[in-house]
C-alpha positions as CSV (number, residue, x, y, z in Angstrom):
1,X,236.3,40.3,-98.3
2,X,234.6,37.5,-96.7
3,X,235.0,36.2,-93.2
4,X,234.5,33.3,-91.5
5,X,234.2,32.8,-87.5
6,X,234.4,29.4,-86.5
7,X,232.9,29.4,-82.5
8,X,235.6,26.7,-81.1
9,X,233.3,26.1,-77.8
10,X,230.5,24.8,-80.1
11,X,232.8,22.8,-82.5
12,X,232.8,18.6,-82.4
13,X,236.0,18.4,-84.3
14,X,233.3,16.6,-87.2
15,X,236.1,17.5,-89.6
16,X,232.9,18.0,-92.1
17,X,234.1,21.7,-93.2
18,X,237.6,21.1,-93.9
19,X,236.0,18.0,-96.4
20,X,233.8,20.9,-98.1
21,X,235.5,23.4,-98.0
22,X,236.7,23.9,-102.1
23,X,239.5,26.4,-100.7
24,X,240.8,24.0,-98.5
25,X,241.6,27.2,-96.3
26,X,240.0,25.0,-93.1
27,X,242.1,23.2,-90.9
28,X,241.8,21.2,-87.3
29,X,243.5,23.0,-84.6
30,X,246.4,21.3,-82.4
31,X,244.4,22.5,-79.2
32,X,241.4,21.4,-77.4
33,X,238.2,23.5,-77.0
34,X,235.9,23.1,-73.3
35,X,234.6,20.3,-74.7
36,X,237.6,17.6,-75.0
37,X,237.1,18.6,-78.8
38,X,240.3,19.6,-81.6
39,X,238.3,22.5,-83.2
40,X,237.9,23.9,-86.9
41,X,240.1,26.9,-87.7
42,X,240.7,29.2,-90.4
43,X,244.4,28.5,-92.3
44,X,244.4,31.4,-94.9
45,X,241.3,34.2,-94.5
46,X,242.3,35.4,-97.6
47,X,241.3,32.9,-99.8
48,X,238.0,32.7,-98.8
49,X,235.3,33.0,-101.4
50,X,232.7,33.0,-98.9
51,X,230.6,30.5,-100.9
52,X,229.3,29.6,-96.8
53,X,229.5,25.6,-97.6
54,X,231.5,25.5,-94.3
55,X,228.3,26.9,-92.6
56,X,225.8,24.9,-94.6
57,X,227.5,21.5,-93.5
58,X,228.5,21.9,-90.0
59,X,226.2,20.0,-87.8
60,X,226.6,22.2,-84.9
61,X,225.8,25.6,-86.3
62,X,229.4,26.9,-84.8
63,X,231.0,28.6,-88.6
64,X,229.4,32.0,-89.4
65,X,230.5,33.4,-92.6
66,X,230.6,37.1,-92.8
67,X,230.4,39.2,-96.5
68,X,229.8,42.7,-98.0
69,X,228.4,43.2,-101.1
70,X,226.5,40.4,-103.4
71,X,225.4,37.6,-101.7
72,X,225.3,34.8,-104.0
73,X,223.0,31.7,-103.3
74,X,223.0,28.1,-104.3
75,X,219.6,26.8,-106.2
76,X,218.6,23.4,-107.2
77,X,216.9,23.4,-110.1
C-alpha cells in the first residue's frame, strides 16, 4: 500500500495537490504550519494509488510518496 508524507513545515498551502490529486484523498488542514501557511494533509491513506502526481506538482518538494512493489512511471510519447 502506498504512502504519502506531506512535510507541513515545507508546505505553502499552493493547494496544487489537492487539484491533481485524481483520488481527491488531499485536503488543506484547519491549522497553521511555522510558516503562517494552512498545510496539505492526507484525508483517506487508503485510497491512495500512489500514482505520485501529488509529488510531481508541488512546487516545494514537501509530499513524498512511499510504495512496495511495481513502480509504475508516466511516459510521453
Amino acid at each position: 500500500m502506498p504512502g504519502i508524507i506531506i512535510d507541513r513545515d515545507r508546505c505553502k498551502g499552493c493547494e496544487t495537490c489537492v487539484e491533481a490529486c485524481p483520488q481527491q484523498i488531499i485536503a488543506m488542514s484547519k491549522e497553521i504550519n511555522a510558516k503562517g501557511y494552512f498545510y496539505a494533509r492526507v484525508d483517506d491513506p487508503f485510497r491512495c494509488l500512489g500514482c505520485r502526481i501529488c509529488a510531481i506538482v508541488c512546487p516545494d518538494v514537501a509530499i513524498e510518496v512511499l510504495s512496495e512493489g511495481v513502480q509504475y512511471s508516466l511516459f510521453e510519447y
